[in-house]
LOKETI-306492 format. One record per residue (C-alpha): residue in one letter; x, y, z. Coordinates in steps of 0.5 Angstrom, whole numbers, plus 500, padded with zeros to 3 digits. Each point is the difference from the previous one (the first is absolute). Last residue first. Layout:
BEGIN
AXYZ;...
end
This chain:
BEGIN
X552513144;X495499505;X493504500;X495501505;X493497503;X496503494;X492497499;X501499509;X495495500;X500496494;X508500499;X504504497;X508499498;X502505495;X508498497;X504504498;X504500494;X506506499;X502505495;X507503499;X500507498;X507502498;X504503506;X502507499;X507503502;X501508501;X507503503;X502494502;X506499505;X503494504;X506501504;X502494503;X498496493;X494497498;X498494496;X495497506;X502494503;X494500505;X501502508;X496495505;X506498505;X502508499;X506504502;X499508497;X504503495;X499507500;X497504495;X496499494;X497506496;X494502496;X499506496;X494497499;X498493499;X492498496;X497494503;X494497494;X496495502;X494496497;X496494503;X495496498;X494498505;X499493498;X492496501;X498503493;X504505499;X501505506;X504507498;X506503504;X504505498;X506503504;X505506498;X504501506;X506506501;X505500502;X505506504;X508500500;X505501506;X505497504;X496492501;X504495504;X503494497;X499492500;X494500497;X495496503;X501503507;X504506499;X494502494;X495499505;X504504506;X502506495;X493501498;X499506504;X507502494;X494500495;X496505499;X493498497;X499505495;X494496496;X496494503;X495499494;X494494501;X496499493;X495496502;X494495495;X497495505;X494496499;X497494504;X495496497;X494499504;X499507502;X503503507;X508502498;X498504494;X506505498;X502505496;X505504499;X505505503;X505500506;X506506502;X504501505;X505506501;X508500501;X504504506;X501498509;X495496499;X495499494;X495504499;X493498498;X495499495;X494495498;X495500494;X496493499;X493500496;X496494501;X498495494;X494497499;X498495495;X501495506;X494502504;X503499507;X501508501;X505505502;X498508495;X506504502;X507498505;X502507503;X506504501;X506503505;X506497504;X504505503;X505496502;X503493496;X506498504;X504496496;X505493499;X504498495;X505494498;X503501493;X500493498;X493500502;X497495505;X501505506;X494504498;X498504506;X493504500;X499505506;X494503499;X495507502;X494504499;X498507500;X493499498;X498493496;X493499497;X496494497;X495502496;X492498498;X501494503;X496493496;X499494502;X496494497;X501493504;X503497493;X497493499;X502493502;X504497494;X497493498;X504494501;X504497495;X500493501;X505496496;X500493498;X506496500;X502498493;X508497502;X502506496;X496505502;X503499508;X506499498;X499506495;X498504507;X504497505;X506501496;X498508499;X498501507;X507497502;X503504495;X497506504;X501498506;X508500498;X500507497;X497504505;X505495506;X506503495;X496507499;X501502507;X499496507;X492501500;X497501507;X501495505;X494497504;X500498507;X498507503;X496504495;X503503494;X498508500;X507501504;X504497495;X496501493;X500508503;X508500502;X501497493;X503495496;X505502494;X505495503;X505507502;X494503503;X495504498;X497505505;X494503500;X497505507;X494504501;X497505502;X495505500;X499508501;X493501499;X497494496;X493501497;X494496497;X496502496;X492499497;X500492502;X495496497;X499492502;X496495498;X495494500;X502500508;X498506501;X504506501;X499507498;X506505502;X501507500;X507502503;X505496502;X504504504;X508498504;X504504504;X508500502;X500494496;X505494500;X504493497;X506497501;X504502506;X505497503;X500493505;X505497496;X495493499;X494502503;X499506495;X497506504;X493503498;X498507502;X493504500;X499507503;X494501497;X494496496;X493502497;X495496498;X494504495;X492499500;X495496496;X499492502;X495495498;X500492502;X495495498;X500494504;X498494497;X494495503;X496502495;X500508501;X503502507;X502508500;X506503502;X500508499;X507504501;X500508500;X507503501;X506503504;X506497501;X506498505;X507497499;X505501504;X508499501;X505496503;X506495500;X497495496;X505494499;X502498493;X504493498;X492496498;X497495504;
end
C-alpha cells in the first residue's frame, strides 16, 4: 500500500456509455466528462499535504478501449508538494513506494544496480547465454487537447543543495498543450508563479511523458527569491544564518535516451551571511563571520540522471 491517505473529495460525471457484447468480448464506449471537487490527500508518513484540488473538470472525452481522447483538462486552485532530501531521494519516491519496498537511496545504490546490470549483462554474453528480447506491448493511444493550471500552488524544498532552499510557489498559472502516446509529439508547457514573500517561477519546454520514449526538454527558472526565509536551511547545512541577498535558479533538463541531463546555474546577489549558528550537519565552507558578495554566479554544473521506466508506468521516476 502506497504512504498517501484520501482525506476527501467527490467525483461525478456526466455522459454516454455503451456496452455491447461481440465474440465473446465486451466493447465499451464512453463520451461525457468527470468532475472532482474538494479532493485532498496526506502522506502517511508526516501526515501533511501532498496532493490537492479545489476542483477538477475533464471535459469532452471519448474512451473505448482501442483509444482514449480528452479535450481539456482543468485544475483550479491545486496543490502539490516536492521535496529533495539531502540523499537526493524524495518525498514522492517515498510515499509512492509501497509498504515493504525502499525507494533509491541515492546515486550510490543508482550506480551500484547499474554496474551490476552491466556485469550480468557481459557475464551473461560471454558464457554465450541466449537472450530473448520480448516484444514491446503497444502504445494505448492517448491524446489530451490541454491540460490547464488556474490559481495553483507548491511548496518545493530541496535540501541536497550546497545552498539548501525551499519555496512556496503561489499563484501558479499555465497550461501543458497537445499530450499524446504518439512519440513524434511533443506538448507545450508554460507555467508561471510567485514565489512567497518575493521572487517569480517560470518553466518552459517541451515534454512527451505518455509515448513510448519519453521526452523532456525544461527550462525551470527561480528568480529573486529572498534569501534570509532560508535562514533555517543555510543554519543546518551551512552553519550561519542568512542576513540578506536574493538567488536565482537557472535549471535545465533534457531526457537522453534513458538519462535525464541536467544543468543548473544559481546566481547570489548582494548576498550576506550573518550569525554563526551550531550545527551537527554544517559543511566546511570557506566562509568568514561575516561573509558578504555583492553578486556571485556559480559555473554551470551538469549532472546524469538515470530514468527508470518499467512497462506499465513507461516513467516511474527518476533518481540522480
Amino acid at each position: 500500500m502506497m504512504k498517501v491517505h484520501l482525506v476527501s473529495g467527490t467525483l461525478g460525471g456526466d455522459g454516454t456509455l455503451q456496452v455491447r457484447v461481440a465474440a465473446g468480448q465486451p466493447d465499451i464506449h464512453f463520451e461525457g466528462s468527470l468532475e472532482s471537487h474538494g479532493f485532498l490527500t496526506r502522506d502517511r508518513i508526516d501526515n501533511e499535504r501532498f496532493l490537492a484540488w479545489k476542483g477538477l473538470a475533464v471535459k469532452q472525452i471519448n474512451f473505448t478501449p482501442r483509444r482514449l481522447s480528452v479535450g481539456s483538462v482543468r485544475f483550479t486552485e491545486p496543490y502539490a508538494k516536492l521535496l529533495v532530501h539531502k540523499n537526493r531521494t524524495t518525498n514522492v519516491q517515498e510515499i509512492l513506494t509501497p509498504d515493504g519496498l525502499h525507494p533509491n537511496r541515492g546515486p550510490d545504490a543508482t550506480a551500484a544496480r547499474q554496474a551490476k546490470e552491466e556485469e550480468e549483462g557481459d557475464s551473461g554474453e560471454r558464457a554465450g547465454a541466449p537472450t530473448h528480447m520480448a516484444a514491446a506491448a503497444p502504445v494505448y493511444p492517448v491524446r489530451v487537447g490541454k491540460l490547464e493550471l488556474v490559481g495553483g500552488s507548491a511548496d518545493f524544498g530541496d535540501l541536497s543543495l550546497i545552498l539548501p532552499f525551499a519555496a512556496r510557489v503561489e499563484k501558479l498559472n499555465g497550461s501543458v498543450s497537445g499530450l499524446s502516446s504518439d512519440s513524434l509529439t511533443r506538448a507545450e508547457v508554460a507555467l508561471d508563479g510567485q514565489i512567497a514573500p518575493s521572487g517569480t517561477a517560470q518553466v518552459r519546454g517541451q515534454i512527451n511523458p505518455l509515448a513510448d520514449h519519453p521526452f523532456v526538454d525544461l527550462n525551470v527558472i527561480f528568480h529573486g527569491i529572498n534569501m534570509p526565509v532560508l535562514t533555517p536551511y543555510c543554519g543546518q547545512f551551512m552553519g550561519r544564518e542568512v542576513d540578506k541577498g536574493k538567488m536565482s535558479l537557472d535549471l535545465t533538463y533534457q531526457l537522453q535516451g534513458k538519462h535525464l541531463v541536467g544543468q543548473n546555474k544559481v546566481v547570489l546577489d548582494q548576498f550576506e551571511l550573518g550569525k554563526k549558528v551550531e550545527s551537527p550537519e554544517a559543511t566546511h565552507l570557506p566562509v568568514g563571520s561575516r561573509s558578504r558578495s555583492s553578486r556571485m554566479e556559480t559555473a554551470r554544473s551538469t549532472s546524469t540522471c538515470r530514468w527508470k521506466a518499467t512497462s506499465t508506468t513507461r516513467a516511474s521516476g527518476w533518481a540522480r
